[in-house]
RODO-2510 file (C-alpha; in nm, 4 decimals, decimal comma):
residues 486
     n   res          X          Y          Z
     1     x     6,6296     8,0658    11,2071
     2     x     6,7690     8,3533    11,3180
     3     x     6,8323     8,2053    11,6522
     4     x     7,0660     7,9273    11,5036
     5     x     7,2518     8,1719    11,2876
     6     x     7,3292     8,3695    11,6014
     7     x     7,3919     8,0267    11,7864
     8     x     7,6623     7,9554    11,4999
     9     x     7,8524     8,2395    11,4806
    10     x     7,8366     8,2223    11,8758
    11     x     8,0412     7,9228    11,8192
    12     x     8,2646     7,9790    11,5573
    13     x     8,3822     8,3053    11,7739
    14     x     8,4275     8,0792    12,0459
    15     x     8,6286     7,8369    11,8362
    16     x     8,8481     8,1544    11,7080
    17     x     8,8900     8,2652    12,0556
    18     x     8,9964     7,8653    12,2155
    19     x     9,2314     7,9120    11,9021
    20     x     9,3668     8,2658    11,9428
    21     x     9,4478     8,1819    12,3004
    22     x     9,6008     7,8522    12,2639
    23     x     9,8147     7,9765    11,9972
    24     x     9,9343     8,2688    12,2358
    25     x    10,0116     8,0050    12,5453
    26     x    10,1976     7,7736    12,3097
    27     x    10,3987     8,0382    12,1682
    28     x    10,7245     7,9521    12,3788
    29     x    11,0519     8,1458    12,3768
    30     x    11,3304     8,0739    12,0961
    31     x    11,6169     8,2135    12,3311
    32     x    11,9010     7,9564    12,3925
    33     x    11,9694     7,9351    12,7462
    34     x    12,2896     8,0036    12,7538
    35     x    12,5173     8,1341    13,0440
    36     x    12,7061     8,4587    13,0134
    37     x    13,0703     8,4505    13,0786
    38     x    13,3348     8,6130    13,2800
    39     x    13,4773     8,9107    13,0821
    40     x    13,8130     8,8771    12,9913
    41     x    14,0144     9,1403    13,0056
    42     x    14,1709     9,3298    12,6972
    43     x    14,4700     9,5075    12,6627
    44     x    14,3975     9,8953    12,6345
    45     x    14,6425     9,9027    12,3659
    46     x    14,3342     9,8147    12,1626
    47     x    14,1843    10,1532    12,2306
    48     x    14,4928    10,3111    12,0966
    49     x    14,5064    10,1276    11,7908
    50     x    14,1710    10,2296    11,7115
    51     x    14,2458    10,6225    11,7678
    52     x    14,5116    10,5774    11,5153
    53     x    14,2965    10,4008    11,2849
    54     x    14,0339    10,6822    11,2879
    55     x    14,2908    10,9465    11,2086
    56     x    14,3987    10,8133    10,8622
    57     x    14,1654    10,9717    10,6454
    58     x    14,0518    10,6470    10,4362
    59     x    13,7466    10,8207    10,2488
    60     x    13,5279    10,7154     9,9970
    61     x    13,3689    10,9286     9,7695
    62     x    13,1333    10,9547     9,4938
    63     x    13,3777    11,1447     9,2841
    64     x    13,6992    10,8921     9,2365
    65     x    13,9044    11,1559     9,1280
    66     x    13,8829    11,2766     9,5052
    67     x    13,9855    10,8971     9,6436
    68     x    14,3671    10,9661     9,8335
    69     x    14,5452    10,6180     9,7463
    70     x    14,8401    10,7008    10,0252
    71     x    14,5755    10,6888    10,3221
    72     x    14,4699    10,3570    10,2343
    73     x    14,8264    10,2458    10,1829
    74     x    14,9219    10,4419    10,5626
    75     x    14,6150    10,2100    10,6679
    76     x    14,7672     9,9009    10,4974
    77     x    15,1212     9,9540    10,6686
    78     x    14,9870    10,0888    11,0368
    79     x    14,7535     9,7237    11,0566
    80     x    15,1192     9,5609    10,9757
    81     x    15,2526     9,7283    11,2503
    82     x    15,0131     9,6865    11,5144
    83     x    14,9407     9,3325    11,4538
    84     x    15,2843     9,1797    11,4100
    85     x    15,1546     8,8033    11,5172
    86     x    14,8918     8,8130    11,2716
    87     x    15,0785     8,9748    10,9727
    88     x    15,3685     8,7046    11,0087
    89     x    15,1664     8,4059    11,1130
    90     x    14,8215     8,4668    10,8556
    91     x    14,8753     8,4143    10,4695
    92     x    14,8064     8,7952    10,3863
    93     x    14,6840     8,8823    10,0034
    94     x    14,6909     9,2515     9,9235
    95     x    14,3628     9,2277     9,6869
    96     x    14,3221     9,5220     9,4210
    97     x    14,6308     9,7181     9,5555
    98     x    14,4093     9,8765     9,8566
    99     x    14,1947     9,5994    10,0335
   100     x    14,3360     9,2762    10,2520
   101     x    14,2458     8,9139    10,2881
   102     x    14,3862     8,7128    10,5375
   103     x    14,4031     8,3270    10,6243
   104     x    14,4667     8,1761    10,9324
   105     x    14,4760     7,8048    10,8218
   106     x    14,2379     7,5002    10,9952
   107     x    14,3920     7,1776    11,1107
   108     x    14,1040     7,0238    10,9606
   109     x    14,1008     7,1100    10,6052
   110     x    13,7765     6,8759    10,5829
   111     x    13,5523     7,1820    10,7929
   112     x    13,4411     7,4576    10,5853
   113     x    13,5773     7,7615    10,6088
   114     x    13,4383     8,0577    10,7867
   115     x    13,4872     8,4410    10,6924
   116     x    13,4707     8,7723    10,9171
   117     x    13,4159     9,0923    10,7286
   118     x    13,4598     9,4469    10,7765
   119     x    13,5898     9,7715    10,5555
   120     x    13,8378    10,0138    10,5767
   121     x    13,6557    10,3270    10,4314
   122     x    13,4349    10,5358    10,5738
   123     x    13,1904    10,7968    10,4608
   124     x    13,2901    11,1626    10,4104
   125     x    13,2167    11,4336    10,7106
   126     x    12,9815    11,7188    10,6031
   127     x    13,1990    12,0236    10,5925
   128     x    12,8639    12,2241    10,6725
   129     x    12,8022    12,0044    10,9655
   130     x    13,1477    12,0475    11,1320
   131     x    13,0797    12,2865    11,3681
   132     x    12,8136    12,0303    11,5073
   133     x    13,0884    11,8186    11,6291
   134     x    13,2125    11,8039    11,9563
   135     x    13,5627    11,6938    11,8621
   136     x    13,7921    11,6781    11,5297
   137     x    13,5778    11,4134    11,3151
   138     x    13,9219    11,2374    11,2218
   139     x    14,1130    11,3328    11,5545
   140     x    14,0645    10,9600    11,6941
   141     x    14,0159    11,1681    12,0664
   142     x    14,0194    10,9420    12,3821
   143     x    13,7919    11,1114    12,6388
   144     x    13,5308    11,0697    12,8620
   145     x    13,5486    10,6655    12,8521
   146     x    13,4849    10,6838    12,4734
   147     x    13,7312    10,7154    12,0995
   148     x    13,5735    10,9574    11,8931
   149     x    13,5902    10,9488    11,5345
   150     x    13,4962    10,8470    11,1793
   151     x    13,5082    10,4675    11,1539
   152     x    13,4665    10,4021    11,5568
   153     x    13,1126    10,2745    11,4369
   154     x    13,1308    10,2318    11,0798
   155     x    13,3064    10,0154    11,0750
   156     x    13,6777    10,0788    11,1564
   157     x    13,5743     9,9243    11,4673
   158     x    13,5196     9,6292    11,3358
   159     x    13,8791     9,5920    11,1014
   160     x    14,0498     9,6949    11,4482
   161     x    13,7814     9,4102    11,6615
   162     x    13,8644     9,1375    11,4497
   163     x    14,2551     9,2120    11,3791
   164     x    14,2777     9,2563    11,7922
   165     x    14,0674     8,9222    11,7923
   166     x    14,3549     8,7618    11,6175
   167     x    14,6773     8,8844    11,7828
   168     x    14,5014     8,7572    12,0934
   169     x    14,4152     8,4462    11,9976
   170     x    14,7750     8,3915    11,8935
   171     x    14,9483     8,4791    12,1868
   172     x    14,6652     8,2726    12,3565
   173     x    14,8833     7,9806    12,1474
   174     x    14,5753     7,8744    11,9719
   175     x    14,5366     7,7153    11,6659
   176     x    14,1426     7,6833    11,4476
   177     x    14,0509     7,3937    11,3424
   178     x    13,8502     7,5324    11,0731
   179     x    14,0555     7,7725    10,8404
   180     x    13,9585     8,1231    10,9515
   181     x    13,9268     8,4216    10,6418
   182     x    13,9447     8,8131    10,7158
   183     x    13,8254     9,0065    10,4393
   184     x    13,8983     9,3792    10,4546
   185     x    13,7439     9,6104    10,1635
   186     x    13,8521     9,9473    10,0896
   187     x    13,5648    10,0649     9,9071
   188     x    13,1918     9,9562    10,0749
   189     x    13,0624    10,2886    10,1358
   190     x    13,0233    10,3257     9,7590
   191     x    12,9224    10,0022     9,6846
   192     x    13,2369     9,7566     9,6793
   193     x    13,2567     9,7010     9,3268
   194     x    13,6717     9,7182     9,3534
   195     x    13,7443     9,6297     9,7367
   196     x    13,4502     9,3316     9,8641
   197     x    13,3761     9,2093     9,5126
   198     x    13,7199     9,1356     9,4045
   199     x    13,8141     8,9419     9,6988
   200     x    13,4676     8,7791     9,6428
   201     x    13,5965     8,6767     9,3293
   202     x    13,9348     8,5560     9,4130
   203     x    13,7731     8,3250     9,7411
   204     x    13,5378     8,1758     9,4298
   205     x    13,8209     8,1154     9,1905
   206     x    13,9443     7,9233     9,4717
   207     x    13,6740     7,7125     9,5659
   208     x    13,5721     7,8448     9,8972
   209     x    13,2543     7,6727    10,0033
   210     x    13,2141     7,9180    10,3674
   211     x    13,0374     7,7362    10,6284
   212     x    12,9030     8,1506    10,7101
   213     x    13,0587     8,4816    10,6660
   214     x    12,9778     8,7655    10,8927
   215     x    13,0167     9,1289    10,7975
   216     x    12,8583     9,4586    10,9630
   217     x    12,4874     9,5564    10,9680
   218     x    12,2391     9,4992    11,2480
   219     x    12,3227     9,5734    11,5969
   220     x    12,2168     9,5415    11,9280
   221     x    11,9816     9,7564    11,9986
   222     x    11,8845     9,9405    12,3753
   223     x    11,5683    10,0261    12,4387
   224     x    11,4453    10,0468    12,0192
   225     x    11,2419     9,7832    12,0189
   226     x    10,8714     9,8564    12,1209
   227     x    10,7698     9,6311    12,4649
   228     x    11,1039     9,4947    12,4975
   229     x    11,3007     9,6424    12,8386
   230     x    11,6220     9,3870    12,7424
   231     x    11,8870     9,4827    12,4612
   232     x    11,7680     9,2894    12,1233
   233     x    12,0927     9,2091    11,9370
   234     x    11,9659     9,1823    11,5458
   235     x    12,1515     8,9340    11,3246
   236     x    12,0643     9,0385    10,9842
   237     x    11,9920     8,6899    10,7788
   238     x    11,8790     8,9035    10,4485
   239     x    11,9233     9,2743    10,3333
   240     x    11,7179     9,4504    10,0784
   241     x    11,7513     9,5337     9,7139
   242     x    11,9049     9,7985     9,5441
   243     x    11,7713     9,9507     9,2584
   244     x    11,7696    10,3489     9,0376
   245     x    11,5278    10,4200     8,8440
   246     x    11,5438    10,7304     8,5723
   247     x    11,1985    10,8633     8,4339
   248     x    11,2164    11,0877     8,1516
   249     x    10,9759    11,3343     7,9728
   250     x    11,0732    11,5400     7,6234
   251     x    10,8014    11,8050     7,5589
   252     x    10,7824    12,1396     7,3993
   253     x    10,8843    12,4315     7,5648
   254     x    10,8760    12,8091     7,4873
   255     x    10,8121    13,1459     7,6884
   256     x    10,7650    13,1529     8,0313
   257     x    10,4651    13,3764     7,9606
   258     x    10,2679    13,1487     7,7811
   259     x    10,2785    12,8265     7,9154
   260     x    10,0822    12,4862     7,7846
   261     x     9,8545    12,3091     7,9829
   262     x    10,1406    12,0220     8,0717
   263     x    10,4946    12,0922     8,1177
   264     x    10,7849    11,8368     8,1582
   265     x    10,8349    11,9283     8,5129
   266     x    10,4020    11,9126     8,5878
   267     x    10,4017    11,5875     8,3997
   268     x    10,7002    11,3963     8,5961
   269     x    10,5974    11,5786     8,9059
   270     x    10,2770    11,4389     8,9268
   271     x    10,4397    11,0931     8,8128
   272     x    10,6483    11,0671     9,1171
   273     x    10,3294    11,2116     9,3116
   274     x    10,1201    10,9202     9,1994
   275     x    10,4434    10,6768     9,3198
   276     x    10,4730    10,8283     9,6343
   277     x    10,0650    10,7931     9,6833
   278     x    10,0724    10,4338     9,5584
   279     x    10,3781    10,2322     9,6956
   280     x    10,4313     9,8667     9,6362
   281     x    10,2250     9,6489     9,8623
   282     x    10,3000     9,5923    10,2205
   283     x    10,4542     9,2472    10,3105
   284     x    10,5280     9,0522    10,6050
   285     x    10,8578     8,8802    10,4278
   286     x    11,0749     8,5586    10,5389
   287     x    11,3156     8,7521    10,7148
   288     x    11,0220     8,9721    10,9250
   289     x    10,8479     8,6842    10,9822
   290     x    11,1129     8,5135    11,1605
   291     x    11,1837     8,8090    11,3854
   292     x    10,8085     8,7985    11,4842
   293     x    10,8617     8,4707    11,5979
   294     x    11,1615     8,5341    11,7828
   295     x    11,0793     8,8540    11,9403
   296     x    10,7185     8,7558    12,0129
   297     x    10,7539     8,5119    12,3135
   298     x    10,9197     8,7846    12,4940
   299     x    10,6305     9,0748    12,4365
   300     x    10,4030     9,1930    12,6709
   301     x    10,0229     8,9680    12,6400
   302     x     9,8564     9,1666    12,3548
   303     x    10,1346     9,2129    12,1572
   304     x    10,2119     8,8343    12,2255
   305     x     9,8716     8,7215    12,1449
   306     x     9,8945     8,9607    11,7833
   307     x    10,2736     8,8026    11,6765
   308     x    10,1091     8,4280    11,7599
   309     x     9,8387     8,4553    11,4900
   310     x     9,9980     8,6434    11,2797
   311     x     9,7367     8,4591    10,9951
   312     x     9,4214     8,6553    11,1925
   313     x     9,5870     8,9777    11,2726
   314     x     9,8762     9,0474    10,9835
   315     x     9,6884     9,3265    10,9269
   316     x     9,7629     9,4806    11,2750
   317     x    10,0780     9,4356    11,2484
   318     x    10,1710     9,5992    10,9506
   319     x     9,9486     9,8551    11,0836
   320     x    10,2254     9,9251    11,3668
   321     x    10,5112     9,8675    11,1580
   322     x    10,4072    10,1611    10,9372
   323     x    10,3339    10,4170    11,1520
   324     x    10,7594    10,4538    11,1452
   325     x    10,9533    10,5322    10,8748
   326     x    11,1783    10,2409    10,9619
   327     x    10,9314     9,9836    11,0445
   328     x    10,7607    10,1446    10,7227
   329     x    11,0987    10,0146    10,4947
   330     x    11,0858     9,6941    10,7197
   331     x    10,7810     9,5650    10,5363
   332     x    10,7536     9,7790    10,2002
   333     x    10,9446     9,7945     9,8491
   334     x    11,0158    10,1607     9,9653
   335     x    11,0176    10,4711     9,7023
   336     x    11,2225    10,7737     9,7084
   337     x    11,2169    11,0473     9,4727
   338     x    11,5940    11,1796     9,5457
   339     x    11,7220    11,3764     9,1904
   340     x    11,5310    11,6161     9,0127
   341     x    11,6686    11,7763     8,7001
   342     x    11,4988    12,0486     8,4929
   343     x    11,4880    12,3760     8,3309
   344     x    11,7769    12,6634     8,3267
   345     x    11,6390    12,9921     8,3412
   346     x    11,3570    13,1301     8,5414
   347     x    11,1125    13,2575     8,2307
   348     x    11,2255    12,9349     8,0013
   349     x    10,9875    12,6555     7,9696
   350     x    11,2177    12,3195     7,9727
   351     x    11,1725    12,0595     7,7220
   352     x    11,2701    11,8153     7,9298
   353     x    11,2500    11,6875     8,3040
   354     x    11,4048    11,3637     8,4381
   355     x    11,4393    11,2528     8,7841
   356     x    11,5999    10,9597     9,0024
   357     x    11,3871    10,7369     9,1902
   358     x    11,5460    10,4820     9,4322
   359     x    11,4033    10,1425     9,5648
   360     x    11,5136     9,8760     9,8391
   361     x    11,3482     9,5917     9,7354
   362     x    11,2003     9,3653     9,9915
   363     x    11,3334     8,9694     9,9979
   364     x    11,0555     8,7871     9,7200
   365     x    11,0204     9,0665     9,5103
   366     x    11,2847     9,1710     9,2183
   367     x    11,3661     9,4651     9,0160
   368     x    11,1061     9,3686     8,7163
   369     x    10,8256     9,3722     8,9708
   370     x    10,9104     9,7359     9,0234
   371     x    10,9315     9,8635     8,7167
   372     x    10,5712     9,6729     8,5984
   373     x    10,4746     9,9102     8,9311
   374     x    10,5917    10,1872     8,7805
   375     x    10,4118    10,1372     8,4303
   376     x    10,1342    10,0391     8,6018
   377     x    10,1127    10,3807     8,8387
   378     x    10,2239    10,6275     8,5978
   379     x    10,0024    10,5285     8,3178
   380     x    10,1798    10,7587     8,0962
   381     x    10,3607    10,6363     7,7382
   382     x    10,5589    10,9670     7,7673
   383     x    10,7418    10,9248     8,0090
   384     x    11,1002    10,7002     7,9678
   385     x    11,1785    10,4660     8,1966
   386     x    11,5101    10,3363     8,2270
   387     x    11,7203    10,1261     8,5554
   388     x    12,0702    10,3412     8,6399
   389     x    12,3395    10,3227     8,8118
   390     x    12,4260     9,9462     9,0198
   391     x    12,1662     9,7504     9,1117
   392     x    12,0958     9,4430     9,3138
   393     x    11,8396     9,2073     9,3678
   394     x    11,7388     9,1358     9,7685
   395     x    11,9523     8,9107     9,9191
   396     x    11,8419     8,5540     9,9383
   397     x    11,7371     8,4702    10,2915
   398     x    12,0436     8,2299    10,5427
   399     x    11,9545     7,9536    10,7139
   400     x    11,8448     8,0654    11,0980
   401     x    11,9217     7,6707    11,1807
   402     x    12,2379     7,6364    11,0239
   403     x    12,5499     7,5883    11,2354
   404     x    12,6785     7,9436    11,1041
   405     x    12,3647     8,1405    11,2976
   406     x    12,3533     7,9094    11,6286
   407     x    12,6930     8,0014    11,6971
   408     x    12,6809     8,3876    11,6752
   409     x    12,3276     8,3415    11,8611
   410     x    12,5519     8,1392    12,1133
   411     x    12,8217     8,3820    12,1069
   412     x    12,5854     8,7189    12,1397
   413     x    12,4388     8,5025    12,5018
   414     x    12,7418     8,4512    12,5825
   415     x    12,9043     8,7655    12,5939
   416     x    12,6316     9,0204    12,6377
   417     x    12,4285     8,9648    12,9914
   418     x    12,0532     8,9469    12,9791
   419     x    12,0206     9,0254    12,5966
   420     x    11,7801     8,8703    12,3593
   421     x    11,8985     8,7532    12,0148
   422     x    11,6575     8,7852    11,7019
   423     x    11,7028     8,7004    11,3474
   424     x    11,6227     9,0132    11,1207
   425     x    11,5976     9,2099    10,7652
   426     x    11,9048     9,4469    10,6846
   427     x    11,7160     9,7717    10,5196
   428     x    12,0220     9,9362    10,4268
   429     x    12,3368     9,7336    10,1726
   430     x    12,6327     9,5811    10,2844
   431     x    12,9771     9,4217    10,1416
   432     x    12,7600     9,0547    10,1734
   433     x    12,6211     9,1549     9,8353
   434     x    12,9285     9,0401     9,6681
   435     x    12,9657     8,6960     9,8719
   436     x    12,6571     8,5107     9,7660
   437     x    12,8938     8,2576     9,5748
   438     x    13,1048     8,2109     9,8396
   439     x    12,8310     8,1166    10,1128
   440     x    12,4238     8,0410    10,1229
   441     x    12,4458     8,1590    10,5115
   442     x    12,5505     8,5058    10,5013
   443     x    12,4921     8,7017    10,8223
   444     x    12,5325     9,0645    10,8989
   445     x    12,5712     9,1700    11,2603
   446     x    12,8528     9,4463    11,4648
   447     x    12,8938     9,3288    11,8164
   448     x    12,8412     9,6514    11,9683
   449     x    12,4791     9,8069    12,1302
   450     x    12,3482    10,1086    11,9850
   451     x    12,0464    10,3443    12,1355
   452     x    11,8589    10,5746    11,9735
   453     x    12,1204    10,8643    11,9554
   454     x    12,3824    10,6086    11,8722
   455     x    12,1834    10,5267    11,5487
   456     x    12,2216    10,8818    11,4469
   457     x    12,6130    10,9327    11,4472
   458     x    12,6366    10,6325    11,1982
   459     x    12,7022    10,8832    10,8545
   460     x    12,6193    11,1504    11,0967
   461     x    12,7769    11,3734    11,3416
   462     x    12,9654    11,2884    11,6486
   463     x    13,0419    10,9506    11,5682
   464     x    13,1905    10,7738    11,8784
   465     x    13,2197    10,4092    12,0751
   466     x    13,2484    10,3456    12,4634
   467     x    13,6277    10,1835    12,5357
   468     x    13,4055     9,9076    12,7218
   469     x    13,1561     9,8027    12,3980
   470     x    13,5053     9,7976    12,1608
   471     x    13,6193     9,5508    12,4490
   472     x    13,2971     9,3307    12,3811
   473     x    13,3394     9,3550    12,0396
   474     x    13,6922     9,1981    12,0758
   475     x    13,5373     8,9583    12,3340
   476     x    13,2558     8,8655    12,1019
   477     x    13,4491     8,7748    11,7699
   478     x    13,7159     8,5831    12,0209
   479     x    13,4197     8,4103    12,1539
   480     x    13,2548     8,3113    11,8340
   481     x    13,5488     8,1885    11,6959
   482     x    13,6579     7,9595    12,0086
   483     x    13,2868     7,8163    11,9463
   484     x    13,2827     7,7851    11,5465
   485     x    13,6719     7,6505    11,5317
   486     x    13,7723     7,4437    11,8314
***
């Protein structure tokens, strides 16, 4: 008896194995085989206009008393200036007194539209971090091969790109057949509530139906991805959620000297303890899963053989993806503790302790789910729970077979030699978050390849882009929009 039970299970591994392997040998590679073409060459003017770009200060801040109207308004007029062809040829619409849509009309009205995004602001530099730079952060320097500056990466260098793009195309003579929208916010880096959502609203009050719009957001990446020696350029076909989350405790308080068993600050502390020990489940979502699938084919055997059964060894690979604090936020409803507020003097108990707790919620969950978390964690009727700030659900996930994603796939082949394309999830937010009435394919890619220490100037120090990848930026969008509009 025992005999046959070992004879079974002898087969039934065998089975798993014949399966396991022909799974792995099947698994074929998604990457369109697609020539790369000659560079064409691009006025350095380009790398001027970007320099001056960088040294209008067009900050966003928290505090909107701080926000300096006249820079946005310099940026306004200098974009007039420098792009003469498309300021008198494109329809332009000054939306909200500080952000710009533009629209280069189709000779087929019939074609949907398509939109390219990209925002003026940028983030504020650190005054205790400005030593750390190598150059003035809003200097727009032209050295070494590279322009230096706020907004070279994020994402002045994409409003410059796309406007260059344009003036190009013109004096090229050519004409879209699909109408072509720019969309130009002034505020993203605080959450586009008065730049990206109003022109949002004004493209919906006029019945745009977008065949895609493509802002900022993934990149292509050297040398990032684990077992992959080409560049992976990420096209971002969700992003996550946005939520705040306040808990609040009101106890008594008293002398220092004589304190009670629980305190505010011991009871929320060891609330956003038991969060940070018990996070939302780990989850290989639609916009992961499709990455697998791309970026599988083209891993080394093992790592092949785990992204081909994903149904036998999900396990595995979540395993990998968390040992990273970015692969951890790749497949998790992340937590972060990130405001504490309590007490005022050193030998007063508080009576009362709050603290801010923010989420990104992974695409297929939603904000309730995260709050029945918290209730269900905490376990404490004391404490006050309450949603602040703006907040946004995931980002439904585009279509990775719609006409909108094989072109930039086409156009990324094109332009950039021996680089693999990959369909992806956006952890951090974008300006898309406004545009889900607009389009149902909304993709979030910058044309321009980023290493390790790259990653780190974006909100960080020494922020700075090679002259050569803000050509292929210009070559890319000119590229993509010969494919999407002849």
């Amino acid at each position: 008896m025992f005999k046959k039970f070992l004879k079974i299970i002898g087969i039934l591994l065998l089975l798993l194995i014949i399966v396991v392997l022909f799974n792995t040998f099947t698994y074929k590679s998604k990457q369109l085989q697609e020539e790369t073409i000659t560079a064409i060459a691009i006025s350095d003017d380009c790398i001027q206009h970007l320099s001056d770009a960088v040294k209008i200060k067009t900050v966003s801040y928290e505090d909107p008393s701080k926000f300096d109207s006249t820079a946005f308004k310099q940026l306004i007029h200098y974009l007039t200036k420098t792009c003469p062809l498309t300021d008198s040829v494109l329809e332009k619409i000054i939306i909200n007194q500080y952000s710009l849509l533009y629209k280069w009309g189709g000779e087929d009205v019939s074609l949907k539209p398509i939109v390219l995004m990209g925002h003026m602001d940028v983030v504020p530099v650190d005054e205790e971090q400005q030593e750390k730079w190598n150059f003035e952060p809003f200097g727009g320097d032209i050295k070494e091969g590279f322009i230096c500056g706020r907004g070279t990466l994020d994402d002045k260098v994409n409003v410059i790109g796309i406007l260059e793009t344009i003036e190009l195309l013109l004096k090229e003579g050519f004409k879209p057949k699909r109408t072509i929208y720019l969309a130009f916010g002034h505020d993203e880096e605080i959450g586009g509530e008065n730049g990206a959502k109003r022109i949002a609203e004004y493209l919906e009050m006029q019945h745009i139906n977008a065949e895609f719009v493509l802002d900022e957001g993934m990149v292509i990446t050297k040398g990032i991805v684990p077992g992959i020696k080409p560049d992976v350029a990420l096209i971002g076909i969700s992003e996550k959620g946005y939520l705040s989350v306040e808990l609040s405790v009101e106890m008594e308080g008293g002398h220092s000297s004589m304190p009670a068993k629980e305190t505010p600050i011991g009871v929320l502390s060891s609330a956003i303890a038991k969060l940070e020990q018990h996070p939302m489940p780990a989850r290989i979502s639609e916009p992961v899963h499709y990455f697998l699938d791309y970026i599988g084919p083209e891993m080394p055997f093992f790592s092949k053989l785990a992204f081909a059964n994903q149904w036998l060894l999900k396990g595995v690979i979540i395993g990998k993806y968390e040992a990273s604090n970015s692969g951890y936020a790749t497949v998790h409803t992340t937590t972060a503790p990130t405001i504490f507020r309590s007490g005022y003097k050193d030998n007063v108990l508080p009576t009362v302790a709050s603290a801010t707790i923010n989420f990104r919620i992974l695409p297929g969950e939603i904000s309730d789910d995260v709050i029945t978390h918290i209730e269900k964690i905490i376990k404490d009727t004391r404490i006050k729970i309450n949603k602040t700030g703006h907040a946004n659900e995931a980002a439904a996930v585009s279509d990775i077979h719609s006409e909108g994603f094989k072109q930039i796939e086409k156009s990324i082949h094109q332009v950039f030699n021996n680089t693999l394309v990959a369909p992806s999830l956006m952890i951090g937010g974008t300006d898309e978050k406004h545009y889900s009435k607009i389009s149902t394919n909304l993709f979030r890619f910058l044309p321009v390849a980023f290493d390790a220490e790259d990653l780190k100037r974006l909100h960080g120090n020494n922020e700075k882009i090679s002259i050569e990848a803000f050509k292929n930026c210009i070559r890319f969008y000119r590229q993509l929009i010969l494919n999407s509009c002849n």
